[in-house]
DRENBA-829578 format. One record per residue: residue number from 1; chain; x, z, y of N, C-alpha, C in turn. Coordinates in steps of 0.001 Angstrom, whole numbers, plus 500000, padded with zeros to 6 digits. Each point is the difference from the previous one (the first is absolute). Example, Ala and Ser with C-alpha at 12.3 -4.5 7.8 and 13.67 -1.06 7.14 Angstrom:
! residues 2
resi, chain, n.u, n.w, n.v, ca.u, ca.w, ca.v, c.u, c.w, c.v
1, A, 513190, 507800, 494310, 499110, 500000, 501190, 500900, 500000, 501200
2, A, 499650, 499280, 501050, 500820, 500060, 501190, 499230, 500730, 501090
! end
This chain:
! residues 269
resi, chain, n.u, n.w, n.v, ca.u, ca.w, ca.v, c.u, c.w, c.v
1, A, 937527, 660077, 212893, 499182, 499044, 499242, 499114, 499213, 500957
2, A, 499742, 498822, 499807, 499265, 499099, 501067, 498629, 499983, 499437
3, A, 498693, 500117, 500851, 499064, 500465, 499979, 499256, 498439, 499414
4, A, 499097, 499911, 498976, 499193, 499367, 499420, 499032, 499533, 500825
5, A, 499539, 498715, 501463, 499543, 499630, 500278, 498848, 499175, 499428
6, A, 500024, 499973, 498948, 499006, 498355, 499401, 498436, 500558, 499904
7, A, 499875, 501257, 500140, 498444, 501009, 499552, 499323, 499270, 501286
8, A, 500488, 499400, 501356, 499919, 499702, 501372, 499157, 498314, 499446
9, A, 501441, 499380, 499939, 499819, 498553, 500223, 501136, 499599, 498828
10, A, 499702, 500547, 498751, 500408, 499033, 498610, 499267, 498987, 499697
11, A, 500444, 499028, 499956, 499864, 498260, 499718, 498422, 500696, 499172
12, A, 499436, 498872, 500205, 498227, 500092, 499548, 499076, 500643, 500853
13, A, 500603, 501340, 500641, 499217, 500474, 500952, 499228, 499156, 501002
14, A, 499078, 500992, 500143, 499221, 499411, 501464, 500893, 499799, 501120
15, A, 500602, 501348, 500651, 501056, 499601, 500929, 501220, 499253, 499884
16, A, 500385, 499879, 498709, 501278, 498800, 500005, 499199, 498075, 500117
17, A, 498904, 500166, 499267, 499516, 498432, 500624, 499945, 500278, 500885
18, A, 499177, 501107, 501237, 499576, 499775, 501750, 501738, 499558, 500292
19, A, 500947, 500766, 500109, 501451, 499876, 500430, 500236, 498634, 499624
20, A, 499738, 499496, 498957, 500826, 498429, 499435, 499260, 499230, 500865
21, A, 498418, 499930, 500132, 499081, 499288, 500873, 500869, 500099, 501510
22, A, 500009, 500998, 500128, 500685, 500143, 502091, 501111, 499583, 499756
23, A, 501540, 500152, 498909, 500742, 499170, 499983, 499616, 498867, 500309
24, A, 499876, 499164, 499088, 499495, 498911, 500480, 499959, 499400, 501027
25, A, 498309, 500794, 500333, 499999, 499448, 502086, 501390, 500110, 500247
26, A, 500708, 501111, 500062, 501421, 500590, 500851, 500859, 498815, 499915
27, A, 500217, 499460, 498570, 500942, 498824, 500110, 499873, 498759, 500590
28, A, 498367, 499612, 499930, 499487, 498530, 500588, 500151, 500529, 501704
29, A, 499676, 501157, 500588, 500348, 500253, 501424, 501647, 499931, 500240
30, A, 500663, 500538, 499296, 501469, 499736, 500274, 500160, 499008, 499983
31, A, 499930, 498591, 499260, 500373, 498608, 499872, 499698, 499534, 501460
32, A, 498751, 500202, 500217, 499030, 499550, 501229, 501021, 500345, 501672
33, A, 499795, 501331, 499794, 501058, 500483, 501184, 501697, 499882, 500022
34, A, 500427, 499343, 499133, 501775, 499785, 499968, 499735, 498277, 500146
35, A, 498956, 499245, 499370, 499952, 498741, 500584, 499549, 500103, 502015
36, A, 499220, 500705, 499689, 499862, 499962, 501464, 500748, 501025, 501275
37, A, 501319, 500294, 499444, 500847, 500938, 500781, 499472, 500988, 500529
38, A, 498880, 500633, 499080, 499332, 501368, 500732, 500700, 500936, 499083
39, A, 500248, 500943, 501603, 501122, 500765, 499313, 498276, 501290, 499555
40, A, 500667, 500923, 498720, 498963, 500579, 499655, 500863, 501337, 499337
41, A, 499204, 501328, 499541, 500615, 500894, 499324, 498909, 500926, 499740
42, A, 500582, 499826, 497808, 499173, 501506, 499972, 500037, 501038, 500015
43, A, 498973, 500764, 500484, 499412, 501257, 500576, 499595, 501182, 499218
44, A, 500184, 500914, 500544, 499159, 501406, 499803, 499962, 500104, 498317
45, A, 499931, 500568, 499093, 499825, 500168, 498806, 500523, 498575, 498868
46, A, 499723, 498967, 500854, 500580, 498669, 499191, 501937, 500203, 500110
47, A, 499935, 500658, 501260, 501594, 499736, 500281, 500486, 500951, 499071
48, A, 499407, 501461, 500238, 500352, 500975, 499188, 500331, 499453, 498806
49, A, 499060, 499744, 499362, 500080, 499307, 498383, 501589, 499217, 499584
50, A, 499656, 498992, 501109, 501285, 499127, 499837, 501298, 501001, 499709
51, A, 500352, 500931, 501184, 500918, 500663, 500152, 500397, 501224, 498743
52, A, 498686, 500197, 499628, 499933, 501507, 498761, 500118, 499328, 498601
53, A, 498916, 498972, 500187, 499665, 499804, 498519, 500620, 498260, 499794
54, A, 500484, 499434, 500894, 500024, 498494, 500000, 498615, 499526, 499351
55, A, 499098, 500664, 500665, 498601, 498964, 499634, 499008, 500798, 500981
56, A, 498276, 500040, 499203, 499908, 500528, 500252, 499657, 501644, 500185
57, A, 499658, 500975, 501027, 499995, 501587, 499569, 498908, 499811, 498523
58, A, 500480, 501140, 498919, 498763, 499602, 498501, 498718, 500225, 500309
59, A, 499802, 501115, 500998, 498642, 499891, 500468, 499049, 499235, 501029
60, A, 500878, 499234, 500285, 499236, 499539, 501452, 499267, 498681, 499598
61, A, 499451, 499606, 501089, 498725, 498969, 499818, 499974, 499111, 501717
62, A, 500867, 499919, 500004, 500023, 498902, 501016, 501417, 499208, 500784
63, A, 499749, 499239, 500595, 501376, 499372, 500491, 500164, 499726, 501322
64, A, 500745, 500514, 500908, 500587, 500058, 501445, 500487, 499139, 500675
65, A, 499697, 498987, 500548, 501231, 498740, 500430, 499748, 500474, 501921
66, A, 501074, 499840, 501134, 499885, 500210, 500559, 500880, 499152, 501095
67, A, 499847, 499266, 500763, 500066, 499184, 500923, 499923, 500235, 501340
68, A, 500679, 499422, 501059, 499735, 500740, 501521, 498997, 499103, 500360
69, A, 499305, 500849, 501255, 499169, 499216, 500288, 500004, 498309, 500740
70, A, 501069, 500073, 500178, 499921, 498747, 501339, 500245, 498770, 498807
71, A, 500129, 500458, 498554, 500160, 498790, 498886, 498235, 499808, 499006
72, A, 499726, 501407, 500652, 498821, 500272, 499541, 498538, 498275, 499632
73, A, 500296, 499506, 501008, 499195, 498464, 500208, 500090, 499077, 499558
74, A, 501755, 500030, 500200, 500731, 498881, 498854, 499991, 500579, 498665
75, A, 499877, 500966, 499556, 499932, 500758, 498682, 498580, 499221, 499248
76, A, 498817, 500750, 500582, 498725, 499309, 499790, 499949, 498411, 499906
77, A, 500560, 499388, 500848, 499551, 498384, 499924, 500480, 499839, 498564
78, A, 501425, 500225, 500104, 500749, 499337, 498456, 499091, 500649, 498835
79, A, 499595, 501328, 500115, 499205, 500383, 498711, 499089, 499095, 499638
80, A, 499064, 500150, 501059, 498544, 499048, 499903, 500387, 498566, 499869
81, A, 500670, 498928, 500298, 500673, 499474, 499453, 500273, 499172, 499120
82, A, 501172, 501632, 499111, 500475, 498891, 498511, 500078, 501375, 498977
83, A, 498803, 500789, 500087, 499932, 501119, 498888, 499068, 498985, 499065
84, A, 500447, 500006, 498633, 499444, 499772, 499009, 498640, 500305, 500002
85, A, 498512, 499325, 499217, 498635, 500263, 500094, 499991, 501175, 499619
86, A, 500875, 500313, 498945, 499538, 501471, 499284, 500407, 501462, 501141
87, A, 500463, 499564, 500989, 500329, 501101, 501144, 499560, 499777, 501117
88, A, 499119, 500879, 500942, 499521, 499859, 501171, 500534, 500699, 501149
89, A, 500539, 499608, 501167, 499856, 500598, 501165, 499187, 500606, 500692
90, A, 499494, 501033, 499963, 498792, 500674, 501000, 500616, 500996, 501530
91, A, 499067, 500263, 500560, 500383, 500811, 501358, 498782, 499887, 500733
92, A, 499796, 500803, 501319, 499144, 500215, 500888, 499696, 498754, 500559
93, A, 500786, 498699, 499767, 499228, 498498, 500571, 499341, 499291, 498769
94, A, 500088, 500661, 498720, 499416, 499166, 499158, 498651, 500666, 499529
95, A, 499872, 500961, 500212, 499083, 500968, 499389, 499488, 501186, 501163
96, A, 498766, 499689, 500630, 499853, 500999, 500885, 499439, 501333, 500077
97, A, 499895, 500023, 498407, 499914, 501535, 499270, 501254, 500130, 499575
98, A, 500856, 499664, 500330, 501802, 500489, 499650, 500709, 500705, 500956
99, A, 499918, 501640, 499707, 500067, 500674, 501302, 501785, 500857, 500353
100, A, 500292, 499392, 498931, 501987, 500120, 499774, 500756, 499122, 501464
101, A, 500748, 500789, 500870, 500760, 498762, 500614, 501299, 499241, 499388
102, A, 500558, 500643, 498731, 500677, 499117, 498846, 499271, 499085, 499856
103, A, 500739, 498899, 499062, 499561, 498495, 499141, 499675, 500848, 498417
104, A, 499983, 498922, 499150, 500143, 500369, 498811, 499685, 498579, 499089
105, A, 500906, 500070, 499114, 500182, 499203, 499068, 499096, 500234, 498844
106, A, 499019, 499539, 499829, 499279, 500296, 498738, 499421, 498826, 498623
107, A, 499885, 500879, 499268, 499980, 499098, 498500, 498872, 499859, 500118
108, A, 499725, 498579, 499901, 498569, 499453, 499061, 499225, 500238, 498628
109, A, 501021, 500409, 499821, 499868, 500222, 498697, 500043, 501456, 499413
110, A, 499264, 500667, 500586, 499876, 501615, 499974, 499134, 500832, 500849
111, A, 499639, 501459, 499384, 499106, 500547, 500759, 500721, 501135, 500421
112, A, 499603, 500582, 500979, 500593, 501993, 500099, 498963, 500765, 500814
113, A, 499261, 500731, 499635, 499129, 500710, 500411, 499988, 500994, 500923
114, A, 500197, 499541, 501212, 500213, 500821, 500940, 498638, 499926, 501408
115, A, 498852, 501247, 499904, 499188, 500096, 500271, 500075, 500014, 501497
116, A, 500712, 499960, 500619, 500390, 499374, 501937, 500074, 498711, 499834
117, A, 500550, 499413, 499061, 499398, 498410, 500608, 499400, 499247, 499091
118, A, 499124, 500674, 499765, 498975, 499187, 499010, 499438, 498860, 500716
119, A, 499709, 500237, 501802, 499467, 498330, 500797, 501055, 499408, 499884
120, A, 501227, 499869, 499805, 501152, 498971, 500525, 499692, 498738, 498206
121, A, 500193, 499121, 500896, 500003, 498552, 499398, 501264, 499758, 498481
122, A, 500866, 500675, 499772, 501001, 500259, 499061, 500408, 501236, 499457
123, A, 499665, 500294, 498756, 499785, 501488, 499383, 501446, 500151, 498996
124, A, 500933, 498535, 499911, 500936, 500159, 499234, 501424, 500921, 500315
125, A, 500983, 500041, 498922, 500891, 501370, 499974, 500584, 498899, 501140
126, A, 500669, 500343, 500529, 500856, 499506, 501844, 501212, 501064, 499796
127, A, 500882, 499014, 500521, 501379, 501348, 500882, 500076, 499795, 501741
128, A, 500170, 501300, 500292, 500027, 499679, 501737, 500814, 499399, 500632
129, A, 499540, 498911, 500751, 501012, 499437, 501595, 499956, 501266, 501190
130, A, 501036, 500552, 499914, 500039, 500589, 501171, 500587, 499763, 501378
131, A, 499195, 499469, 501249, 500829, 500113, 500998, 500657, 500681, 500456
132, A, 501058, 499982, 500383, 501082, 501614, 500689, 499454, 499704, 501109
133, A, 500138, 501369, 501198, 500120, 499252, 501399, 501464, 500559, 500498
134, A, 500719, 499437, 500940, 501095, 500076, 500844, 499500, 500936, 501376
135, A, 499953, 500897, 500527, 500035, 501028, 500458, 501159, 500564, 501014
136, A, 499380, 500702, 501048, 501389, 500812, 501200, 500224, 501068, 499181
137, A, 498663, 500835, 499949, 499621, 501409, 499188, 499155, 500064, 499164
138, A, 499485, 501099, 499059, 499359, 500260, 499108, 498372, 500721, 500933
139, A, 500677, 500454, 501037, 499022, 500057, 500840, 499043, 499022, 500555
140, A, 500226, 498249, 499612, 499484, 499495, 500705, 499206, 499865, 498526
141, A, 500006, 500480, 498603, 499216, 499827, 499282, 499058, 500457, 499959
142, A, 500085, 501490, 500051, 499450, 500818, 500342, 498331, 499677, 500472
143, A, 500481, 500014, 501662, 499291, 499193, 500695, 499111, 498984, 500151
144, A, 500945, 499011, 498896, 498758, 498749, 499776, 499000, 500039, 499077
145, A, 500679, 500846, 498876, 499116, 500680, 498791, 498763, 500474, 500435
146, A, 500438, 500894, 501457, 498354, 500952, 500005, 499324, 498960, 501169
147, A, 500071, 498859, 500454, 499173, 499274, 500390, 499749, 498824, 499411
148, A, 500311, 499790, 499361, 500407, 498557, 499003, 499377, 500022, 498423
149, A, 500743, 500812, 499806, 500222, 500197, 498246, 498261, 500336, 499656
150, A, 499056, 500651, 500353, 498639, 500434, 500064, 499281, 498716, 499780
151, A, 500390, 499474, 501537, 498712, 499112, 500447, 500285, 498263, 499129
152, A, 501538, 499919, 499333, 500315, 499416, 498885, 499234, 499759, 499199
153, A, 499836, 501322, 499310, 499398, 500423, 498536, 498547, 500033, 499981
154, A, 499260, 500425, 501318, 498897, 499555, 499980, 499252, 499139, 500426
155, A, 500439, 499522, 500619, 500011, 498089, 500123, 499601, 499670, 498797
156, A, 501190, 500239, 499030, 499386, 499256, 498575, 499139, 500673, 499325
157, A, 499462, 500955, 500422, 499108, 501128, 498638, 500899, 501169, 498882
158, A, 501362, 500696, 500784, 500527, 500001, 498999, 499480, 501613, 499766
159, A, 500680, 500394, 498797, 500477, 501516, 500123, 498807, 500776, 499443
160, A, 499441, 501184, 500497, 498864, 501012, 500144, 498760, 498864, 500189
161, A, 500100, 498808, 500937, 499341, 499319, 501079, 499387, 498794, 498493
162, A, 500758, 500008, 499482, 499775, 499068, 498524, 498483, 500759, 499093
163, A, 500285, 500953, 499733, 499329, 501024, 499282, 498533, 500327, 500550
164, A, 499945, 500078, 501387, 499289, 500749, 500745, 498784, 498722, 500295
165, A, 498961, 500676, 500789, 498486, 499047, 500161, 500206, 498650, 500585
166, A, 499648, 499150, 499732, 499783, 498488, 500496, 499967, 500424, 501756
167, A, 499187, 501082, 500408, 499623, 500013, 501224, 501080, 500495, 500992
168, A, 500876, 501089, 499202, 501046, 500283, 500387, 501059, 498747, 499996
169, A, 500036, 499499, 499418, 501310, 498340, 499651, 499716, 499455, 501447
170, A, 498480, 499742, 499848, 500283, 499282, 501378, 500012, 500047, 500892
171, A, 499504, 501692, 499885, 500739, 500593, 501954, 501371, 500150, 500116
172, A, 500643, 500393, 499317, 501578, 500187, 499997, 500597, 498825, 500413
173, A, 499064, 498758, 498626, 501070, 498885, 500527, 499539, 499417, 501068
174, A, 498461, 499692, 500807, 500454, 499736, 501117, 500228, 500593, 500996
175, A, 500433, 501374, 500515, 500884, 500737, 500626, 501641, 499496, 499742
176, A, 500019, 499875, 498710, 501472, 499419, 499611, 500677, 498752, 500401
177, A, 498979, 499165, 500211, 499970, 498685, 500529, 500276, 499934, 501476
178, A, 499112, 500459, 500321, 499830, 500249, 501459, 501411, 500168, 500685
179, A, 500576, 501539, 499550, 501187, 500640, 500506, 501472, 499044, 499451
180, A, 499394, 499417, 498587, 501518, 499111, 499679, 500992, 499446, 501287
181, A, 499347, 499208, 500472, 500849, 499174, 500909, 500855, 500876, 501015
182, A, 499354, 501046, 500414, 500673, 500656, 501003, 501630, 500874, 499106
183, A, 499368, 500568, 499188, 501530, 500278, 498673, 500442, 499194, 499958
184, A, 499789, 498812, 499811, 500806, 499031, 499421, 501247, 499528, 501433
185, A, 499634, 499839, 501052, 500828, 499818, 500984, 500860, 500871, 500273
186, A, 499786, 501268, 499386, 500508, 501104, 500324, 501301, 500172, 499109
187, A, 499554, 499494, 498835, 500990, 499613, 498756, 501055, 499130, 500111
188, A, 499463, 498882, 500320, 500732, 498690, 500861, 501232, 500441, 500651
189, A, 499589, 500467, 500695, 500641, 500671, 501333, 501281, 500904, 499238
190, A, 499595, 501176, 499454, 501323, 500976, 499022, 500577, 498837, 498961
191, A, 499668, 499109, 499201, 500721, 499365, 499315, 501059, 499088, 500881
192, A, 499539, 499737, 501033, 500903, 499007, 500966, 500918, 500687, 500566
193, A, 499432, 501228, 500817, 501343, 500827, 499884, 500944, 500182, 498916
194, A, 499633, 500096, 498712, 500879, 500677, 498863, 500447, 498983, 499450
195, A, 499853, 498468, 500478, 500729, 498865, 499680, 501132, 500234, 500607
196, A, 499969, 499850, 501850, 501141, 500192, 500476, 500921, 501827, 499811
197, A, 499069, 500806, 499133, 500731, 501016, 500128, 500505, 500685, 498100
198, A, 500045, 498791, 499628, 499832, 500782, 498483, 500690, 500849, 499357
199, A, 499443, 501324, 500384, 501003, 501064, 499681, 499370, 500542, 498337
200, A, 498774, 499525, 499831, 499997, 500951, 499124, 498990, 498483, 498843
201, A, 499895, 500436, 498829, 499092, 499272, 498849, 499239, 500911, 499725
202, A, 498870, 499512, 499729, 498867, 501544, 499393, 498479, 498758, 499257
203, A, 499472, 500392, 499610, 498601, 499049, 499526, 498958, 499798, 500766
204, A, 499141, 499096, 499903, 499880, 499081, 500678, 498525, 500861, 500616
205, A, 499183, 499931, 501147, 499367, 500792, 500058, 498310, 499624, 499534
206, A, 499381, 500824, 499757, 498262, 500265, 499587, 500312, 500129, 498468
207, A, 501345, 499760, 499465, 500082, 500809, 498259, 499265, 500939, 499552
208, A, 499498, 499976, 498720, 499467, 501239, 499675, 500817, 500992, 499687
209, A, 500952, 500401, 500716, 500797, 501168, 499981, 500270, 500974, 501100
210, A, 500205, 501007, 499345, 500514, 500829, 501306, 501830, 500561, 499934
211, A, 500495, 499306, 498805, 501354, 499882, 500703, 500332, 499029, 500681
212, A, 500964, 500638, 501025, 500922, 498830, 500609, 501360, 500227, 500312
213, A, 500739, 499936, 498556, 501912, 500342, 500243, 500078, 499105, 501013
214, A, 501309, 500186, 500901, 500298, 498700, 500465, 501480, 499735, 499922
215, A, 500403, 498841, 499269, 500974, 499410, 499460, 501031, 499074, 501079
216, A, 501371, 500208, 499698, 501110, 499480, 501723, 499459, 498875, 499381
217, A, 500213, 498723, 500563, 499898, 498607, 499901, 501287, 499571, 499357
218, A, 501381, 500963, 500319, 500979, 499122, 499342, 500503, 500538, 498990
219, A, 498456, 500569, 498984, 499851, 500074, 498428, 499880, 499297, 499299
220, A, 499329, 498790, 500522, 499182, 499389, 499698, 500280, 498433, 499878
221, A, 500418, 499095, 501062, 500566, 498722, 499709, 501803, 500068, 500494
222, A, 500245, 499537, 499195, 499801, 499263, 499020, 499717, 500449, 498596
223, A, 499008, 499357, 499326, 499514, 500914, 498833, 500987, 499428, 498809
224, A, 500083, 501138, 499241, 500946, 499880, 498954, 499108, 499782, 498342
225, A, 500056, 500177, 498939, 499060, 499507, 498703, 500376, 501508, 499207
226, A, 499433, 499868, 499248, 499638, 500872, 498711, 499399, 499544, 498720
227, A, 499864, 500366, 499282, 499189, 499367, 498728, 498730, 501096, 500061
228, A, 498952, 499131, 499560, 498795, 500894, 499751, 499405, 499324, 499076
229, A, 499724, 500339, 499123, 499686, 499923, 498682, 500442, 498532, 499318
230, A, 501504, 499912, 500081, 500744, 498955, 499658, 500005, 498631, 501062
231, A, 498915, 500163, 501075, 500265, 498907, 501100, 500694, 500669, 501271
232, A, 500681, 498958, 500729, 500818, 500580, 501105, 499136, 499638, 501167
233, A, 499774, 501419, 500645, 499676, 499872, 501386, 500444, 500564, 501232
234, A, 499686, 499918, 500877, 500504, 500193, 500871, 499572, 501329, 501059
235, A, 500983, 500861, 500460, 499677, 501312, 500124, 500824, 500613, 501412
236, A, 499776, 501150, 500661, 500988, 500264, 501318, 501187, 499973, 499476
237, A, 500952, 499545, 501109, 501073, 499948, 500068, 501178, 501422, 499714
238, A, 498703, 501136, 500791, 500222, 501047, 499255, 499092, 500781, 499688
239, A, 499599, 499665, 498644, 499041, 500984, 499349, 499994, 501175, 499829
240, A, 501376, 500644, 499901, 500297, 501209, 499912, 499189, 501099, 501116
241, A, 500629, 499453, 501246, 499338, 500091, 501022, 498306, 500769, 500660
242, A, 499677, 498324, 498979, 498550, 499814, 500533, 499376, 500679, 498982
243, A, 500290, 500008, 498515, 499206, 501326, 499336, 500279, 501303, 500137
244, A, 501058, 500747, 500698, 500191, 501232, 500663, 498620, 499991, 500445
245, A, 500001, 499476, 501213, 499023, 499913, 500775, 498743, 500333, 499357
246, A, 499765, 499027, 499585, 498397, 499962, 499097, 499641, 501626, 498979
247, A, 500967, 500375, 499183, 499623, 500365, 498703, 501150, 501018, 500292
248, A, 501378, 500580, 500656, 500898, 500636, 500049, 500813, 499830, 498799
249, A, 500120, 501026, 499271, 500994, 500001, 498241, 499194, 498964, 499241
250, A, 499895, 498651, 500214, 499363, 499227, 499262, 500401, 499731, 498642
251, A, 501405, 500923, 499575, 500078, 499260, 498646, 499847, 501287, 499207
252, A, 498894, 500968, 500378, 499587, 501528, 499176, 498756, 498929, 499653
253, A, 499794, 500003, 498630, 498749, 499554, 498994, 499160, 501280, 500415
254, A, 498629, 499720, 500698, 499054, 501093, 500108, 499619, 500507, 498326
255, A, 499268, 501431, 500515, 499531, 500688, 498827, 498615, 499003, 499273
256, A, 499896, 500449, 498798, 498849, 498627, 499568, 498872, 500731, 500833
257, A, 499355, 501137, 500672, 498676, 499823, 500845, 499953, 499229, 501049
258, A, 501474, 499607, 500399, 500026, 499114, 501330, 500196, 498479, 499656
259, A, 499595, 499496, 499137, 500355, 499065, 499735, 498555, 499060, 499621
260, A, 499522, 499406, 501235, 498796, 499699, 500571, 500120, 498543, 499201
261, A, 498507, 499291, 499324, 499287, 498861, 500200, 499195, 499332, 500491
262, A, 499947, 499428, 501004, 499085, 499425, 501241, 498448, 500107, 499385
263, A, 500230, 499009, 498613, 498759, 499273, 499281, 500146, 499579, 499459
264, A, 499385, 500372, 498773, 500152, 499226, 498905, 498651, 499112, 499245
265, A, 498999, 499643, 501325, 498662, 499024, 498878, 500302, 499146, 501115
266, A, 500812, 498991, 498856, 500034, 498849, 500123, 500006, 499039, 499064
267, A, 499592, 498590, 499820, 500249, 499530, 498849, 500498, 498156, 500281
268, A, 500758, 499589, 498774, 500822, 498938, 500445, 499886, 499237, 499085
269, A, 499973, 498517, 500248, 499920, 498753, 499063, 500652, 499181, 500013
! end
């Protein structure tokens, strides 16, 4: 018997408007990036969806788009651009309380209550731009993470560093400041190698994560489509593949305690 999803995200719900809202964005970003030959694919739990449910997972609350980095620039220009008023482009150059090294696509027209970035300049529901990076090893992530990924996040105020005393913010961040530049060359440097050496795909670094699968490259383009929630997008070449990776037996439906909602106070007009 097939299991009764709608208690999740049945039409009227709170979480089926947030999902129709990030549709949305999802489709005006696809138009945007196939006019502008950016190749793109969704990610992590969005892909899942596509692949399990042809939409998206019933519980989830957000949307994955994921891009390599070296399109990463040309990605941004075209957003900022020719995204419709009702959708904004944000990132660490638009907002310097925006302490994500992803983009994000966000609605004007909505709130989501998420108490880490209460300073950032756009509070609406968003789906993520993710940069990939191109890579020798997973080791060189590693690496850049624990000199990089830190002095990233507190640069912008993020994290614990958000929460914590005014007096603390601004020793961190200018220590954070200070040390940036020297990471940053250091970064430079492993991505340029992993241009000429691209053995491996993995995400992009200073994420707020601490996974990092790392995915062959020739999973990935040429990207192939799927339907997700009746629109076609575009996804690895081999997904099969790349959700091993991520999630292993990805098509076992977790038990309902594992079956997580990011957030749900948000509200939409």
């Amino acid at each position: 018997m097939t299991e009764d999803f709608s208690r999740y995200n049945g039409v009227g719900t709170p979480l089926y408007q947030a999902q129709q809202r990030m549709l949305e964005i999802l489709k005006v970003v696809d138009e945007i990036f196939r006019r502008n030959n950016i190749h793109y694919w969704i990610d992590a739990g969005t892909l899942l969806g596509a692949v399990r449910h042809k939409g998206y997972i019933p519980w989830d609350d957000d949307v994955d788009v994921a891009i390599l980095r070296k399109e990463y620039a040309k990605a941004r220009e075209a957003l900022m651009r020719e995204l419709p008023p009702e959708f904004r482009f944000v990132d660490a150059q638009t907002d310097s309380n925006y302490f994500d090294s992803c983009g994000r696509v966000k609605s004007v027209n909505s709130h989501v209550d998420i108490p880490e970035y209460r300073f950032q300049k756009e509070q609406g529901l968003y789906i993520d731009i993710y940069p990939m990076e191109e890579l020798a090893n997973i080791r060189h992530k590693y690496f850049g993470e624990k000199i990089y990924g830190k002095l990233f996040r507190h640069r912008h105020n993020s994290g614990k560093v958000v929460t914590s005393s005014r007096t603390r913010r601004l020793i961190t961040k200018s220590v954070a400041v200070l040390l940036y530049p020297f990471a940053s060359a250091i970064i430079a440097f492993i991505r340029h190698y992993g241009a000429k050496h691209p053995n491996i795909v993995t995400y992009g670094f200073a994420l707020c994560t601490t996974s990092y699968p790392a995915y062959n490259p020739s999973w990935i383009l040429p990207t192939s489509e799927l339907e997700f929630e009746g629109l076609k997008v575009q996804v690895p070449h081999d997904y099969d593949a790349y959700l091993h990776v991520f999630y292993g037996d990805y098509m076992q439906i977790p038990s309902p305690d594992k079956r997580v909602t990011h957030s749900c106070n948000w509200k939409i007009w």
